[in-house]
VODRENRO-957500 format. One record per residue: y, z, x of N, C-alpha, C, O in turn; residue in one letter. Coordinates in nm, 2 decimals. Example, Ala and Ser with C-alpha at 12.3 -4.5 7.8 and 13.67 -1.06 7.14 Angstrom:
// residues 2
+--------+--------+--------+--------+--------+--------+--------+--------+--------+--------+--------+--------+---------+
|     nY |     nZ |     nX |    caY |    caZ |    caX |     cY |     cZ |     cX |     oY |     oZ |     oX | residuo |
+--------+--------+--------+--------+--------+--------+--------+--------+--------+--------+--------+--------+---------+
|  -0.57 |   0.78 |   1.32 |  -0.45 |   0.78 |   1.23 |  -0.33 |   0.78 |   1.32 |  -0.33 |   0.85 |   1.42 |       a |
|  -0.22 |   0.71 |   1.28 |  -0.11 |   0.71 |   1.37 |   0.00 |   0.79 |   1.29 |   0.11 |   0.80 |   1.34 |       s |
+--------+--------+--------+--------+--------+--------+--------+--------+--------+--------+--------+--------+---------+
This chain:
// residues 81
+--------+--------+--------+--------+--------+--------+--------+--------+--------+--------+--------+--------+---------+
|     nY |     nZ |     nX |    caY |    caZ |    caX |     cY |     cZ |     cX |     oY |     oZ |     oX | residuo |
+--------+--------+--------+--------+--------+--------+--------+--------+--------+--------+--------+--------+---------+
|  -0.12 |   0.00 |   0.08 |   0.00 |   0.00 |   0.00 |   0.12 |   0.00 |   0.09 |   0.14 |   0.08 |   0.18 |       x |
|   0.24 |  -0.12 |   0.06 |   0.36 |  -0.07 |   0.15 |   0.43 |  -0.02 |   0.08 |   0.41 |  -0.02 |  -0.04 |       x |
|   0.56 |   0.06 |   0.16 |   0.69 |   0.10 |   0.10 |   0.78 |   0.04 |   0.21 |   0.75 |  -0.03 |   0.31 |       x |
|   0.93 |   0.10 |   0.12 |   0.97 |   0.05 |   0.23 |   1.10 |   0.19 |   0.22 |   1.15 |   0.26 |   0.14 |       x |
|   1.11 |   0.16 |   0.44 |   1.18 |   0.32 |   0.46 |   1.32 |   0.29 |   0.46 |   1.34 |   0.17 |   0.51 |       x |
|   1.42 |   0.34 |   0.43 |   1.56 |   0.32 |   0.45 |   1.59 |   0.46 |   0.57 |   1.50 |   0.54 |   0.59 |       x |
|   1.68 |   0.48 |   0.63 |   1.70 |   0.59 |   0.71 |   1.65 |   0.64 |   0.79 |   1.67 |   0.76 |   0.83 |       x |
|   1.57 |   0.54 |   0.85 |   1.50 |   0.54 |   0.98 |   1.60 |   0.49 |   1.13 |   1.71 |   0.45 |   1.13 |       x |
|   1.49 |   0.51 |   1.24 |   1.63 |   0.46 |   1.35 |   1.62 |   0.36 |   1.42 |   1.69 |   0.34 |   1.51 |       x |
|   1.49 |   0.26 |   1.37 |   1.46 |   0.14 |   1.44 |   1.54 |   0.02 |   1.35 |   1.64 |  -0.03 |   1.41 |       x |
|   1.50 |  -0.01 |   1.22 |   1.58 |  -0.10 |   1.13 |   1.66 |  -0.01 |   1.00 |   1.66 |   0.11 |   0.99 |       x |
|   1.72 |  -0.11 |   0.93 |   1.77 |  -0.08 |   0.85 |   1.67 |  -0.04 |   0.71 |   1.68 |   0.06 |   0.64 |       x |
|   1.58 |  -0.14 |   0.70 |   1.44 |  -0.12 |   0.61 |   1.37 |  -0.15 |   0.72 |   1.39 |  -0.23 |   0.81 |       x |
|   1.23 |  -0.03 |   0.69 |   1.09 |  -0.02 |   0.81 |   1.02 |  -0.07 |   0.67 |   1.07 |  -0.04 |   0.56 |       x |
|   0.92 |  -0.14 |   0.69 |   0.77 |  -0.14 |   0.57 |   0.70 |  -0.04 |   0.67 |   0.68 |  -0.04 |   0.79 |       x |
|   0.67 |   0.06 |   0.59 |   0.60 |   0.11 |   0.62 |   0.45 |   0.13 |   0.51 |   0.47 |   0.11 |   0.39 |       x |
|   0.32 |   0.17 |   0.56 |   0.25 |   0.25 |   0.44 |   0.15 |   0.33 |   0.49 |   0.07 |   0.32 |   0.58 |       x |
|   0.17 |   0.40 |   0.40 |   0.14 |   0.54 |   0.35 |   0.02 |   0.57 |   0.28 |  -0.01 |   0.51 |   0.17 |       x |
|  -0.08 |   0.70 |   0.36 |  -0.20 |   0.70 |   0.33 |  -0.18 |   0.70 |   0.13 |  -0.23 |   0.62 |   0.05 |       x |
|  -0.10 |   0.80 |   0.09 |  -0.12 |   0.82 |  -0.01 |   0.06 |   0.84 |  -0.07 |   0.14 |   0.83 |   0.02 |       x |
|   0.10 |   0.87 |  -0.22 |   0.19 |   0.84 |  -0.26 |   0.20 |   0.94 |  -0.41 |   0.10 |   0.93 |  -0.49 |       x |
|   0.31 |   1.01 |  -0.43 |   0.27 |   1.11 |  -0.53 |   0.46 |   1.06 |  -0.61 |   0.52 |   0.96 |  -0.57 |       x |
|   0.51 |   1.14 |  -0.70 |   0.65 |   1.14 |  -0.73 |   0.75 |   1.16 |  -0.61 |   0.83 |   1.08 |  -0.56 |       x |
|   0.71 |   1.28 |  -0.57 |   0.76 |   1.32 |  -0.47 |   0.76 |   1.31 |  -0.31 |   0.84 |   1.33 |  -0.22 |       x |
|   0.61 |   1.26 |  -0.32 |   0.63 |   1.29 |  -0.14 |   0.55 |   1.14 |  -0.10 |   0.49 |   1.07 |  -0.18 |       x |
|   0.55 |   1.12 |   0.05 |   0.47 |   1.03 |   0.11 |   0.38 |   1.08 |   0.17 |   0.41 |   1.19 |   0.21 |       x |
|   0.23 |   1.04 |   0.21 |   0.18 |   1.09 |   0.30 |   0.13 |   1.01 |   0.45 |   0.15 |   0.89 |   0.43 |       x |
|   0.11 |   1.03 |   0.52 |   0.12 |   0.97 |   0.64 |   0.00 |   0.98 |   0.72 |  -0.07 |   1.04 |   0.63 |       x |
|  -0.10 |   0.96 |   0.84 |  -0.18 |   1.02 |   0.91 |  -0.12 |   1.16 |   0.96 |  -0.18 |   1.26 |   0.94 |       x |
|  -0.01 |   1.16 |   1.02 |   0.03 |   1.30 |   1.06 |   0.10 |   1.36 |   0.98 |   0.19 |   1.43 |   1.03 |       x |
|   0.10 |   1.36 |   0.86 |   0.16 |   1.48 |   0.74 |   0.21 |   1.42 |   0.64 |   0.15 |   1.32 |   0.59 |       x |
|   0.31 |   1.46 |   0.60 |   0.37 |   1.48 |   0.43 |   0.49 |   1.42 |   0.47 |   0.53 |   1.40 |   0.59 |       x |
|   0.56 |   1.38 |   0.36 |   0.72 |   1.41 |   0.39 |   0.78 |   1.38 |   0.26 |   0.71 |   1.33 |   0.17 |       x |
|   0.91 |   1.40 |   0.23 |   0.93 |   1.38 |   0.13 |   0.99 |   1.21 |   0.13 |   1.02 |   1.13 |   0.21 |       x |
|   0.96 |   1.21 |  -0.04 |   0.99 |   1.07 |  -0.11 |   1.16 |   1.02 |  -0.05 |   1.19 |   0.92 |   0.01 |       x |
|   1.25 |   1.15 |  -0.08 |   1.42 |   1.12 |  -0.07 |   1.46 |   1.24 |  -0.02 |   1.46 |   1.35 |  -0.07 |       x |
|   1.51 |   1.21 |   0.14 |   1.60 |   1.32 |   0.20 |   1.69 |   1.28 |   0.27 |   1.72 |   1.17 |   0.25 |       x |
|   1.75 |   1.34 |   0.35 |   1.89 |   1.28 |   0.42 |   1.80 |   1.23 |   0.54 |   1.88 |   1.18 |   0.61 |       x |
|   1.68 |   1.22 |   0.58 |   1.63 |   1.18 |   0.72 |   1.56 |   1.06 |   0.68 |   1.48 |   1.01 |   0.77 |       x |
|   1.58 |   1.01 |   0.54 |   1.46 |   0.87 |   0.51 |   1.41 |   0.87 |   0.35 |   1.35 |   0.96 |   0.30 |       x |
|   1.47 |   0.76 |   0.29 |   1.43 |   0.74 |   0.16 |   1.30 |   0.59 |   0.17 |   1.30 |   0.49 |   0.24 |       x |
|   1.22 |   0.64 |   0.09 |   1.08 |   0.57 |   0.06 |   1.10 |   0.49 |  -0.06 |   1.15 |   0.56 |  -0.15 |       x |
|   1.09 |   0.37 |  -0.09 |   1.08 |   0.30 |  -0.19 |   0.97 |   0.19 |  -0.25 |   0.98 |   0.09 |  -0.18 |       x |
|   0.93 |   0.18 |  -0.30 |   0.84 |   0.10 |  -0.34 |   0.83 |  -0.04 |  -0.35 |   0.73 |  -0.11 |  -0.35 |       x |
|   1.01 |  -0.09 |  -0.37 |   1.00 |  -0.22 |  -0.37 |   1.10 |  -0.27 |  -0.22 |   1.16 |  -0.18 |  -0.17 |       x |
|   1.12 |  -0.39 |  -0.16 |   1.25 |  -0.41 |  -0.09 |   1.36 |  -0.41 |  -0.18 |   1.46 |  -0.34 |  -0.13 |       x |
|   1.38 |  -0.48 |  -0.33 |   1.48 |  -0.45 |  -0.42 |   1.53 |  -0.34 |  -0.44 |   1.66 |  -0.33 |  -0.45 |       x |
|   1.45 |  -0.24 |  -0.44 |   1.49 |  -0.10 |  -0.47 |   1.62 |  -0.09 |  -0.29 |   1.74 |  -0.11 |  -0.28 |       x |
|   1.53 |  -0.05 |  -0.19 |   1.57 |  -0.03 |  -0.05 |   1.72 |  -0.10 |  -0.06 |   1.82 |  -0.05 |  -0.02 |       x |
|   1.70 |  -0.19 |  -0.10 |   1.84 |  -0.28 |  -0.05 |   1.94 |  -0.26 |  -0.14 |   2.05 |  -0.29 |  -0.11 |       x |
|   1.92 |  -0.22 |  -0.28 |   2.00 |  -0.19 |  -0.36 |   2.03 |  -0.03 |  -0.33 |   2.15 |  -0.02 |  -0.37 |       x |
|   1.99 |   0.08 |  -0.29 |   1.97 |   0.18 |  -0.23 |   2.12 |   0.18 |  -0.13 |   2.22 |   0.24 |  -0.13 |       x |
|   2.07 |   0.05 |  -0.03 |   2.16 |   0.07 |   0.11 |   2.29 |   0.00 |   0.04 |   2.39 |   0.06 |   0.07 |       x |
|   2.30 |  -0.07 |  -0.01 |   2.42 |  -0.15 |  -0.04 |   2.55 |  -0.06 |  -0.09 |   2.67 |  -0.07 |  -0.05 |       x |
|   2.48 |   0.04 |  -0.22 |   2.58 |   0.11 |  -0.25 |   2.60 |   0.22 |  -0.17 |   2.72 |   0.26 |  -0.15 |       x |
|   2.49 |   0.28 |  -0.11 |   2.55 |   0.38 |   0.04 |   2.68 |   0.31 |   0.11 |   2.79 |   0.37 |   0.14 |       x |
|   2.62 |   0.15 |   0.14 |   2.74 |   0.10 |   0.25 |   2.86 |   0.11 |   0.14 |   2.96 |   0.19 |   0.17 |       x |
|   2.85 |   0.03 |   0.02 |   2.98 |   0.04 |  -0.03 |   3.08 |   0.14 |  -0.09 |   3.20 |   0.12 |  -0.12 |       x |
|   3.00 |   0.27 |  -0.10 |   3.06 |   0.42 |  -0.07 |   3.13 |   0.46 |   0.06 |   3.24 |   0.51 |   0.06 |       x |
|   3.06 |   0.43 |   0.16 |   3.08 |   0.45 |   0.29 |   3.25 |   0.37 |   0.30 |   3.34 |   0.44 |   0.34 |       x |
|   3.26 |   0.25 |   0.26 |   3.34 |   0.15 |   0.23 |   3.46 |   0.20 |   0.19 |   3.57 |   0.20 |   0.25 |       x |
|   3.44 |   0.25 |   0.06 |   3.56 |   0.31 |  -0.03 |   3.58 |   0.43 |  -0.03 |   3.65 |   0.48 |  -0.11 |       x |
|   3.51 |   0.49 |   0.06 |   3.57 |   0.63 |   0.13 |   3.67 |   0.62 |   0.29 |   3.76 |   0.69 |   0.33 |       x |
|   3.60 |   0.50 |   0.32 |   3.72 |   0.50 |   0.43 |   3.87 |   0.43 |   0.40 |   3.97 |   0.44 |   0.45 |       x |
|   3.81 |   0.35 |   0.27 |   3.91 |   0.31 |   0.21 |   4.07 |   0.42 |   0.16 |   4.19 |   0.43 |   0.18 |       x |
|   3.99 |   0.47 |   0.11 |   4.10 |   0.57 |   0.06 |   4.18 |   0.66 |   0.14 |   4.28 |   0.72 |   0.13 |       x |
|   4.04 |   0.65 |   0.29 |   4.12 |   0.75 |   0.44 |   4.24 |   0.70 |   0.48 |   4.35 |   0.75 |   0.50 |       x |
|   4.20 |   0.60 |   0.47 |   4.35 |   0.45 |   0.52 |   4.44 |   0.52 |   0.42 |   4.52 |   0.61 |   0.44 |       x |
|   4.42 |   0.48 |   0.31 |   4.57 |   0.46 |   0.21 |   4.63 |   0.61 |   0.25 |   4.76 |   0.61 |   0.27 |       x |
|   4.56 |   0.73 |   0.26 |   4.63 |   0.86 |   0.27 |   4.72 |   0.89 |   0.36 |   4.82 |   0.96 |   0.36 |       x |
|   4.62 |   0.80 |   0.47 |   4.69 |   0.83 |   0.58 |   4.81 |   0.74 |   0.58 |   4.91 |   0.80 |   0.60 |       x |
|   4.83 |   0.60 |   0.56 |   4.93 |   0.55 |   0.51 |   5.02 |   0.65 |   0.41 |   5.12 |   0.66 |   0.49 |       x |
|   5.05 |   0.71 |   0.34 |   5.10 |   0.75 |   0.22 |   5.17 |   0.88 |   0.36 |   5.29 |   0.90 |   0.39 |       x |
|   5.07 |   0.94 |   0.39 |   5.12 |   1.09 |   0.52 |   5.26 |   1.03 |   0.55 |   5.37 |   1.06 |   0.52 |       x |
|   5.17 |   0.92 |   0.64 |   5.29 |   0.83 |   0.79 |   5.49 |   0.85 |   0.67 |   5.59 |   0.91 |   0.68 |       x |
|   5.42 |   0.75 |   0.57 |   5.57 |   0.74 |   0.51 |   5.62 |   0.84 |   0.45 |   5.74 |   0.84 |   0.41 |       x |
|   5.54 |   0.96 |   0.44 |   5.62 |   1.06 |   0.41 |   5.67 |   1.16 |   0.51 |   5.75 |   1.26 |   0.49 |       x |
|   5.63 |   1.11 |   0.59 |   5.71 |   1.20 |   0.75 |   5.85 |   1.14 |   0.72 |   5.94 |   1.23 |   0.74 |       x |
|   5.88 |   1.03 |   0.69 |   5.99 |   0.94 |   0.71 |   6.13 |   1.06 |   0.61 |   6.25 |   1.03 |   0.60 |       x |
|   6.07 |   1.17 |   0.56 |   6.13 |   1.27 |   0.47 |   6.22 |   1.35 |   0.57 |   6.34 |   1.38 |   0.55 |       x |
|   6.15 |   1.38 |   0.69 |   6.22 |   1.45 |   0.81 |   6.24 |   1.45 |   0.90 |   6.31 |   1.54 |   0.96 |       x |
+--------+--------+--------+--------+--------+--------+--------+--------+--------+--------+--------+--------+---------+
């Protein structure tokens, strides 16, 4: 059976598979791990994975977005003193 990993450190999606597969967890030859954590999300399809990473990136995106504007907004209000 494959999955596929997001939040790994070799690619962006690993196929990986997994002895065995529950709601929650994956299993592996050397242990368990979970399905969704900050060190690696498991997904069943590449659709899922890539729709997964896209909206990460595009948060990532519109959070730096808004760093810009603030900091834009700071700058011109120094221009007060």
């Amino acid at each position: 059976m494959k999955m596929y990993k997001t939040g790994g450190w070799k690619e962006l999606i690993e196929v990986v598979e997994p002895t065995k597969v529950t709601e929650r967890s994956v299993w592996f030859s050397n242990g368990r791990t979970a399905k969704r954590s900050n060190y690696g999300n498991y997904w069943d399809t590449m659709k899922e994975a890539k729709e997964h990473l896209e909206a990460k990136y595009n948060n990532s995106i519109q959070a730096a977005e808004s760093k810009i504007e603030r900091a834009k907004a700071n700058l011109e209000e120094l221009n007060k003193y």
